[in-house]
N, C-alpha and C positions, 0 to 999 in steps of 0.2 A: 504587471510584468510585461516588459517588452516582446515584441515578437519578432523574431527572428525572422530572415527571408525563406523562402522552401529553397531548401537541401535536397539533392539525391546520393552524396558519397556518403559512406558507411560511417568514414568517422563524424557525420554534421546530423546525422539524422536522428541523432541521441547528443544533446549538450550534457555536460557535465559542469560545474560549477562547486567549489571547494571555499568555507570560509568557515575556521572558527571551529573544527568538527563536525560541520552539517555540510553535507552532499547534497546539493539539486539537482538529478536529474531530469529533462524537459525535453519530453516529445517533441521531435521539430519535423512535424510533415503538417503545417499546417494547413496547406491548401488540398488536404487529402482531410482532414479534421482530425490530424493524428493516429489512424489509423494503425493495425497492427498488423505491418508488410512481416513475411519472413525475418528480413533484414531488418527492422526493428526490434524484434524479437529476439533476435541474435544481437543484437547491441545492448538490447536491457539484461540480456543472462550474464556477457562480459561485465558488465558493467557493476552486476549487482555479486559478483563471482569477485569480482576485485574490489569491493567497500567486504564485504564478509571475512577478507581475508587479512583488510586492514585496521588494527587496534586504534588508531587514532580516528577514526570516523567513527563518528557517537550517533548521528542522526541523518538519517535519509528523507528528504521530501522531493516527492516523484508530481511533477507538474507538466501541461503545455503549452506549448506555443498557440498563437493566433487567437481565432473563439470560440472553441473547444477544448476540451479537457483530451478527451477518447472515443471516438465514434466506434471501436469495436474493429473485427477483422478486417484485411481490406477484402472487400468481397471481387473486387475486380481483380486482382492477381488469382484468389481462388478461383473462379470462375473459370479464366484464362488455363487453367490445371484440375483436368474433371477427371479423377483418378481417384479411388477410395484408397490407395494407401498414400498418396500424397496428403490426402484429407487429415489421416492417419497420424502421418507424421506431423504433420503443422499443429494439429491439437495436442498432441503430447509433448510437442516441444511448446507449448505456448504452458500447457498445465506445469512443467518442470520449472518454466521463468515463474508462476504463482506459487509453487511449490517454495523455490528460492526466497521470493519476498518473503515468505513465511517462517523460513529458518536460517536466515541471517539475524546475526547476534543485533542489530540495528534497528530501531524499530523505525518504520516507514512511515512517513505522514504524507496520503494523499490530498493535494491542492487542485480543488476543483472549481471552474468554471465552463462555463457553457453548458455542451449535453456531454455527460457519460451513459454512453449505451452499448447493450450488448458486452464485449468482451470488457470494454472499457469500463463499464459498471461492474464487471468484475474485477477490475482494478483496484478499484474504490473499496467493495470489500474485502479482498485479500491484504493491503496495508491495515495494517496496525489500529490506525490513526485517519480521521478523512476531515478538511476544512472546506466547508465551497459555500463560493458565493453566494450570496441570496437568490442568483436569478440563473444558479446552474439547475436543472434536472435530469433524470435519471428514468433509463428504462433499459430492459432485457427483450427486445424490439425484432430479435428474431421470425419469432414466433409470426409477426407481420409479412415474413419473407417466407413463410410455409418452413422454418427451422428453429426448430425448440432450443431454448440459448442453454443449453444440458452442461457444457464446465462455469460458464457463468453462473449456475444454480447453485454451485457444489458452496461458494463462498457465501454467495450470497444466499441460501437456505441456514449458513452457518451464523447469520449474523441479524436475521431479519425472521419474526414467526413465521413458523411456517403456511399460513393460510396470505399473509400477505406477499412473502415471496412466491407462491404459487398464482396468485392473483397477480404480479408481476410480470411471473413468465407465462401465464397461459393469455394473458390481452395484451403484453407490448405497449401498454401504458406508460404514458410517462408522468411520474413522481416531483413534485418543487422539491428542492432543497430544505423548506421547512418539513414537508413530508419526510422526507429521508433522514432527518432527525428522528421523527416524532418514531419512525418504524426501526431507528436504529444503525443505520447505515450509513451514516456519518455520523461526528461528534458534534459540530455547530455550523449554521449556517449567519455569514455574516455579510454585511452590506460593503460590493466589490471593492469599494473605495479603500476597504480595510484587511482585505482577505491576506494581501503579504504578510503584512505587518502584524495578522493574527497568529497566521502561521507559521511566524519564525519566532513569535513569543514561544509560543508552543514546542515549538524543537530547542528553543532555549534552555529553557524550564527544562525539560529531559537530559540537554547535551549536560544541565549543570549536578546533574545527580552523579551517585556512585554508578561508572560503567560497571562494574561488578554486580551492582545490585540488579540494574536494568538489563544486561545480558542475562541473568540468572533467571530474571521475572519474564522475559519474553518467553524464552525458552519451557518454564515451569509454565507458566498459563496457556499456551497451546497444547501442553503432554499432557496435562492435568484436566481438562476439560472434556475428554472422552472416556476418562476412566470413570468407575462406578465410584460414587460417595464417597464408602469406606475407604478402596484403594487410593482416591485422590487426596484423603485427609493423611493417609500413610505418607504418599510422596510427596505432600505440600509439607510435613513435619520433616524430612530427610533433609530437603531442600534448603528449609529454614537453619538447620544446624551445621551444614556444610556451611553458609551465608555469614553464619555468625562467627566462624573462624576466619574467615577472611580479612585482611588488612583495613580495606574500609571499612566493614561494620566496627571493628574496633576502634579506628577514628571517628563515625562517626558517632558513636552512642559516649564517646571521651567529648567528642566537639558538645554534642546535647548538654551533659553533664557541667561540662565546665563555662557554656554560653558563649561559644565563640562561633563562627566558620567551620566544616571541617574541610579538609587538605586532601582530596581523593587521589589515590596512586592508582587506580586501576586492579586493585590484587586482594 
């Protein structure tokens, strides 16, 4: 991936990119390491506020510029602002953009290179979807800075056991790319030379399914995954039978039948 020059206006600081159904959005503070200013923050909730709101965008992959993926907050703006409810505020508007990636109908594939650390490792866990380079790694690095990375845990305890996400956040270690497979925290780690080109197989492959299906499934695998057992097997059947009335499942299970393509309209 190219890298873009450092930007500081609002509208350069988040690229946006449009082809085919898939969205890229790509952090552009690369001589900051991508970093997560206010105003990035406030560019990824717009941003991710209006693919949610539009039906033609099938697949999001959230990438950066330069040789970093995410180094996490910018500690110098915060710094610059020693106020606990500024603090305050900056974390619950950063948890609301994770919140976001989380329930938008689109599932997010994060594209990673370099280091993801700290918030930015939260990044990683909160999409969907994570592909990074063989030679990116990952850590919640805080904890190095005498500050426990506490909303980056929230995801990433969610996605990683929990003895090794605690071993995470309590040494600020950092993790290779094959590690972060093996722990779960991404899907594959591939040699850079290939990592685009893995990663748009892969939003491919989803962009070509039933949106109906995959809006249904994003949305039913995060409700469903806190409920108890029984309740989950309740709402995983509810789910299924609303699904099966829908326009696609009925094309597709006629496409299966008859061995053709099927024709997805969205409904």
């Amino acid at each position: 991936m190219s890298t873009p020059a450092e930007n500081t206006s609002q509208s350069d600081i988040l690229l946006r990119n449009r082809a085919d159904g898939i969205v890229t959005l790509t952090l552009n503070r690369p001589k900051n390491y991508n970093a997560l200013s206010e105003a990035m923050l406030t560019a990824l909730q717009e941003a991710l506020d209006d693919i949610a709101a539009d039906d033609s965008a099938r697949v999001v992959v959230l990438a950066g510029a330069g040789k970093a993926f995410c180094a996490g907050h910018d500690l110098k703006e915060m710094r610059s602002k020693p106020d606990q409810d500024y603090y305050r505020r900056l974390f619950n508007q950063c948890s609301r953009m994770m919140l976001t990636m989380n329930r938008i109908p689109q599932p997010v594939i994060a594209r990673v290179h370099g280091i993801a650390t700290a918030a930015g490792c939260q990044l990683v866990a909160t999409a969907d979807l994570a592909v990074a380079s063989s030679e990116a790694s990952f850590a919640t690095s805080g904890i190095n800075l005498g500050l426990f990375c506490a909303t980056p845990g929230v995801p990433l305890s969610r996605n990683v056991l929990r003895k090794h996400a605690m071993e995470m956040l309590l040494t600020g270690e950092f993790i290779s790319a094959e590690a972060a497979v093996d722990l779960g925290l991404v899907n594959r780690a591939v040699d850079p030379d290939m990592l685009d080109d893995q990663v748009m197989a892969l939003a491919q492959h989803i962009r070509d399914r039933s949106p109906v299906a995959v809006r249904t499934g994003k949305r039913m695998f995060y409700k469903q995954i806190d409920k108890e057992l029984e309740a989950a097997y309740e709402y995983a059947a509810e789910v299924m039978a609303c699904n099966m009335m829908a326009q696609d499942a009925v094309e597709g299970i006629d496409a299966f039948m008859e061995k053709r393509d099927p024709i997805w309209r969205g409904r």
